[in-house]
N, C-alpha and C positions, 0 to 999 in steps of 0.2 A: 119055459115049461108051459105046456096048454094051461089053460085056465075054462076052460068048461066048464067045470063041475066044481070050480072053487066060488063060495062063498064065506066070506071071512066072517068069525065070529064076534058079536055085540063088544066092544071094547078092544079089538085085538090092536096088532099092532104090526104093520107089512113093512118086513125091511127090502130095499129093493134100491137098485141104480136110478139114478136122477140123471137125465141130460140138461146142460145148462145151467149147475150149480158150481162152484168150486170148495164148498165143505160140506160136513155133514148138517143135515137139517131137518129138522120134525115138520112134515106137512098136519095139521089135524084136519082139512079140510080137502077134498077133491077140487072146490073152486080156486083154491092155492098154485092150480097149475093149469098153465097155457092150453089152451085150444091149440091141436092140432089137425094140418089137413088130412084128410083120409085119401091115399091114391089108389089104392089095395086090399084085398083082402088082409095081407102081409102086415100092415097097419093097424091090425087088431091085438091090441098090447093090453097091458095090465090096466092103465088108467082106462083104455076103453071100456074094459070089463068090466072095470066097480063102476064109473057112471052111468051103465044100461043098468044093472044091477040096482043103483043108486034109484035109477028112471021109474023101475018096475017095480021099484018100492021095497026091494028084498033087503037093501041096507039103507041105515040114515047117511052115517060118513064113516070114513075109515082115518086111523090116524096112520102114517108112513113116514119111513126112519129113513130119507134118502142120502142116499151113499154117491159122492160125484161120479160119472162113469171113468170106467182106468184104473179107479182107486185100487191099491195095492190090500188084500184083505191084513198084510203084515203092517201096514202104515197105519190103518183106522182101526183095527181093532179094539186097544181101549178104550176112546172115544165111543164107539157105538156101544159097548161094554155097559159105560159110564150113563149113555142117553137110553137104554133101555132099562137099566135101573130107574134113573131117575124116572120116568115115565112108568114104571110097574107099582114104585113108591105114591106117586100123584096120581094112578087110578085107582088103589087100593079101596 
């Protein structure tokens, strides 16, 4: 989905696909994850957005509920179920 005009809310919490994980995993930081090269326009993905975002001061960090990619949403579902409770209960 474009990300344009998305600006994630103070405390939120972005569930999204991870390349290069094999479970599920809470990033709380953007610096938690790899530099990648940019070949393209095409290459303007979600982490690139929240670190310009990040850059321009619009956000501090974002915390992200990464999902391995492939994952079956029938396989992880309680799991991510379980980790966004627990995470709603610890920002309260």
């Amino acid at each position: 989905d474009p990300t344009e005009e998305f600006v994630p809310e103070k405390n939120a919490l972005i569930i999204d696909t991870v390349q290069g994980i094999d479970q599920i995993k809470l990033f709380r930081s953007l610096d938690q994850f790899l530099d990648h090269p940019l070949i393209s326009v095409h290459d303007y993905d979600l982490l690139l957005h929240l670190q310009l975002l990040k850059k321009r001061g619009m956000i501090d960090d974002v915390c992200i509920l990464g999902i391995p990619m492939g994952s079956s949403l029938k396989n992880v579902r309680a799991e991510v179920v379980k980790k966004v409770r627990r995470f709603i209960s610890t920002s309260l």
